[in-house]
Backbone as JSON, one array per atom type, in Angstrom:
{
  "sequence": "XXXXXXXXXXXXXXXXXXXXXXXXXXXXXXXXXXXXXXXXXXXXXXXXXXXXXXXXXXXXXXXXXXXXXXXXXX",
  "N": [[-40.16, -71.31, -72.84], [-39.98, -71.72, -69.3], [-37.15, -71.6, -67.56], [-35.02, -73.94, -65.23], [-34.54, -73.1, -63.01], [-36.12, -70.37, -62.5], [-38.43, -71.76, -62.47], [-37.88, -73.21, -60.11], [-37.72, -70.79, -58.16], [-40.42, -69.96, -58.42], [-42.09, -71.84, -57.65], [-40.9, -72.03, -55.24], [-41.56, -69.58, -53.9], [-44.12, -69.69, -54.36], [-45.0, -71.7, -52.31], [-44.28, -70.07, -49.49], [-45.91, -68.43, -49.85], [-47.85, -69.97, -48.85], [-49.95, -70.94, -51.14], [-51.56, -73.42, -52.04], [-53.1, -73.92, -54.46], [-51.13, -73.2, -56.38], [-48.77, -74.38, -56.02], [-49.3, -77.04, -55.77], [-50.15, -77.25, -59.35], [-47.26, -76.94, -60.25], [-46.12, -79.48, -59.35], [-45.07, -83.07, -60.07], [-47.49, -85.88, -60.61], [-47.3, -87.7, -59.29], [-45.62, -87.22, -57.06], [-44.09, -86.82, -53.85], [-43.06, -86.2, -50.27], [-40.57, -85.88, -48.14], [-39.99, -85.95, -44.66], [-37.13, -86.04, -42.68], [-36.55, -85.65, -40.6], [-38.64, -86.16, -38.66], [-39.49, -88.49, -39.98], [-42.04, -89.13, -41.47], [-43.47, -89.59, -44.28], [-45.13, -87.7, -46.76], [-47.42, -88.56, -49.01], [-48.58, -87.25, -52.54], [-50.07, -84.89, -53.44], [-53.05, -83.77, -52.46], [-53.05, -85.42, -49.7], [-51.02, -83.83, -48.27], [-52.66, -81.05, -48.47], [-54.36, -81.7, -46.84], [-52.91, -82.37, -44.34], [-51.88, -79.17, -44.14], [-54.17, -78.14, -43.76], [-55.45, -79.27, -41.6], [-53.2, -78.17, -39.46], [-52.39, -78.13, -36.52], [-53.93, -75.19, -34.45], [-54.31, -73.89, -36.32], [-53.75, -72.78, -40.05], [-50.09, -73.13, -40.74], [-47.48, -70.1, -40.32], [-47.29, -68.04, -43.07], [-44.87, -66.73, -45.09], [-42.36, -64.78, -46.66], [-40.33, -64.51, -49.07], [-37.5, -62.67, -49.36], [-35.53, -60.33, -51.12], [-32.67, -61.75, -50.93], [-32.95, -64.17, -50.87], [-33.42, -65.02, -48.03], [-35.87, -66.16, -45.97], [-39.17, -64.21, -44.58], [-40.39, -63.73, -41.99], [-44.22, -62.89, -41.69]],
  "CA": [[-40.15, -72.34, -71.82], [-39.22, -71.58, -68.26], [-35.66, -72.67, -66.87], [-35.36, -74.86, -64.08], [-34.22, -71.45, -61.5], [-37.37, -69.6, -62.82], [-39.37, -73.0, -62.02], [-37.79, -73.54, -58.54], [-38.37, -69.99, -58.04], [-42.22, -69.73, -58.21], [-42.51, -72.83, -56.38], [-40.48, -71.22, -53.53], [-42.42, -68.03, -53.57], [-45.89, -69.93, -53.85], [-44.69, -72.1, -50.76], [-43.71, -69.17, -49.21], [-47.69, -68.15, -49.1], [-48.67, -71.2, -48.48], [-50.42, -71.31, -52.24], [-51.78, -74.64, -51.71], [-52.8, -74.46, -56.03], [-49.96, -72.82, -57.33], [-47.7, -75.78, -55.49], [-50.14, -78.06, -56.93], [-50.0, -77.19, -60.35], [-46.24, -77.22, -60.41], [-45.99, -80.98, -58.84], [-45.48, -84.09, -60.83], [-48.57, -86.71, -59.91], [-46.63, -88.73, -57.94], [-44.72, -85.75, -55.83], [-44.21, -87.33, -52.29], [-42.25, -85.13, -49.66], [-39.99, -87.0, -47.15], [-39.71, -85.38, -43.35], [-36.34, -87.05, -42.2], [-36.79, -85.03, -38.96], [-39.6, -87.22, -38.07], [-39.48, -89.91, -40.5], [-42.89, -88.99, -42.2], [-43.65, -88.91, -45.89], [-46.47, -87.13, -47.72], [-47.74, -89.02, -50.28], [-49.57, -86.89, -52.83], [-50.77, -83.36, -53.37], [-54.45, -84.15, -51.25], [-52.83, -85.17, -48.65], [-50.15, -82.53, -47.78], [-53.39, -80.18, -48.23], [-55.15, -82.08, -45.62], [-52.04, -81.64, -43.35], [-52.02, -77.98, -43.81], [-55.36, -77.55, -43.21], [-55.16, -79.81, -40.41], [-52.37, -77.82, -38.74], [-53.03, -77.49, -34.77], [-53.72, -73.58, -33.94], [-54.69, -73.14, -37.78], [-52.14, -72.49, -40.49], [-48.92, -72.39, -40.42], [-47.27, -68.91, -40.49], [-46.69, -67.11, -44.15], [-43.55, -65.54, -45.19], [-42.25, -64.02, -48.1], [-38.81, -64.41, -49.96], [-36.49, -61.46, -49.91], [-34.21, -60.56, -52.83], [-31.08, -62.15, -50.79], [-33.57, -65.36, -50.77], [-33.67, -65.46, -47.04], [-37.55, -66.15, -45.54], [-39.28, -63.56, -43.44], [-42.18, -63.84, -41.55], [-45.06, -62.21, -42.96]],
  "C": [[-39.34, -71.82, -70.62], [-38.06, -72.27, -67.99], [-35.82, -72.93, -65.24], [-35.57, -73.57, -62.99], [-35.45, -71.36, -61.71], [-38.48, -70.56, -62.31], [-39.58, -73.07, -60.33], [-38.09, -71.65, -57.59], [-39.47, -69.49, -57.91], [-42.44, -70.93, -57.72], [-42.16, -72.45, -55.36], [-41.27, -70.34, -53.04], [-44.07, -68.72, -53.69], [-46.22, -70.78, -52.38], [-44.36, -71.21, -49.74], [-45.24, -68.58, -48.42], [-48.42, -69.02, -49.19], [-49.75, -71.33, -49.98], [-50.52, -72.8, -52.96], [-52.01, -74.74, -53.5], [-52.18, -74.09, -56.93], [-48.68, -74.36, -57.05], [-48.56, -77.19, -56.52], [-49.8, -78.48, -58.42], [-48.55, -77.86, -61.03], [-45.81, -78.44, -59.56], [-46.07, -81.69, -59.75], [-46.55, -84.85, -59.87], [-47.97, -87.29, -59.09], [-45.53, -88.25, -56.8], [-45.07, -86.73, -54.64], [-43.1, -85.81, -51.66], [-42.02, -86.38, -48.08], [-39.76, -85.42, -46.03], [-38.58, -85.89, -42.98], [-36.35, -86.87, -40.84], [-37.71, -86.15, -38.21], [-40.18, -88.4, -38.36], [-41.09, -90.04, -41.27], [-42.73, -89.06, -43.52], [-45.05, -88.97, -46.05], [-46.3, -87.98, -48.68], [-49.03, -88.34, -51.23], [-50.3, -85.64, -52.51], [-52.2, -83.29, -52.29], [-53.53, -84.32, -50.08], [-51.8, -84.26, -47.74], [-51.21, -81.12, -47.95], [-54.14, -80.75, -47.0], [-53.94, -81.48, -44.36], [-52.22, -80.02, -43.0], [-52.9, -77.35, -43.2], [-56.06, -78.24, -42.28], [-54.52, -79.31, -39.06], [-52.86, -76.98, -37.49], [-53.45, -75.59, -35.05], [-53.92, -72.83, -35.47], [-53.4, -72.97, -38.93], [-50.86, -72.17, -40.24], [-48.36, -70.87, -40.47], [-46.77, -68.56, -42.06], [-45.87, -66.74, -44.36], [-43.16, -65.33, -46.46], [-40.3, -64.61, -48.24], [-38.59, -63.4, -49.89], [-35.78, -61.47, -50.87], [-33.06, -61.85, -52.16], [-31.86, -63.91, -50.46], [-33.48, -66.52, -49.62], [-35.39, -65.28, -46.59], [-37.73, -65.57, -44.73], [-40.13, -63.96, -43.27], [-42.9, -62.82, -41.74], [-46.53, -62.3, -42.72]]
}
């Protein structure tokens, strides 16, 4: 059985490349995601794929995890 790190770990790194069904997978059904920046919430794996693949000018940009588990662009 994976431990939580190892968990939050491949969710980081599949968010990372935008791995719209690796994020998936690892979501409970009722996953929301709060924006506080702009006061949005996602409700629901579908629609945070619609967003993405919504996003003006095409996807957002890619980046990778480094060992020191700062994000580059990519």
């Amino acid at each position: 059985m994976p431990t939580n790190q190892e968990i939050a770990s491949a969710y980081a790194e599949a968010a990372a490349r935008l791995d719209l069904e690796a994020m998936a997978r690892m979501r409970h059904p009722d996953w929301q995601a709060r924006w506080p920046q702009s006061g949005e919430r996602v409700v629901g794996t579908d629609n945070y794929r619609r967003i993405v693949e919504s996003y003006p000018g095409g996807h957002p940009p890619r980046t990778s995890i480094a060992s020191s588990g700062r994000r580059t662009a990519g």
